[in-house]
N, C-alpha and C positions, 0 to 999 in steps of 0.2 A: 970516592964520591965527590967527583969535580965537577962535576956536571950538574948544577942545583938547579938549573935551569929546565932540566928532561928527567932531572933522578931524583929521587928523595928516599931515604933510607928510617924505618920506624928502627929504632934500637929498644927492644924491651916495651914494645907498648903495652902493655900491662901489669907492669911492677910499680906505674904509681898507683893503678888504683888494687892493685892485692896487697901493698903493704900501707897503704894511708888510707886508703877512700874509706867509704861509710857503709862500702857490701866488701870489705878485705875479707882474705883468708888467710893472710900469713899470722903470725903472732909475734914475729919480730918487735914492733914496736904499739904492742898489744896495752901494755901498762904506761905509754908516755905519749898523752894526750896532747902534752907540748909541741914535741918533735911532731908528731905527725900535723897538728897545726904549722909549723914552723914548716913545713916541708913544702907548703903551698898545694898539696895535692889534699886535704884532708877533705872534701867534698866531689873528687872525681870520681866519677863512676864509671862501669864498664862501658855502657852506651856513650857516656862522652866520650872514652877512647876511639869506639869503633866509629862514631862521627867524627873524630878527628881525620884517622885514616881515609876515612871515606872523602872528607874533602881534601885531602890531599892526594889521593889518588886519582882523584878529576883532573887533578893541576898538573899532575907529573907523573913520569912511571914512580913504583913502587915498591922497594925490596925491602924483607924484614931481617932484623937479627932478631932470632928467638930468647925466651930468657932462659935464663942458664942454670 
């Protein structure tokens, strides 16, 4: 991904907001209110995601890596 210019790569967009956000569904860090504050994601939502993607796919082509 050298090309930052024509490419932009989502890695995992969706694991900040399944393990931090305020609609999660992981239970990873279900009992530490801290961390998931601490993680900066604790108020990201799915729709912020999929607005993130959206503006960067206006700007650039767009590939994902899936999460795993």
């Amino acid at each position: 991904m050298t090309r930052r210019d024509t490419l932009s790569c989502v890695h995992e967009p969706f694991g900040d907001s399944y393990y931090y956000g305020p609609e999660r569904l992981g239970s990873r860090f279900e009992n530490d209110p801290a961390e998931r504050e601490n993680s900066g994601f604790s108020n990201t939502t799915y729709k912020d995601i999929v607005d993130r993607i959206d503006t960067v796919a206006k700007e650039v082509r767009t590939s994902f890596s899936p999460l795993a």
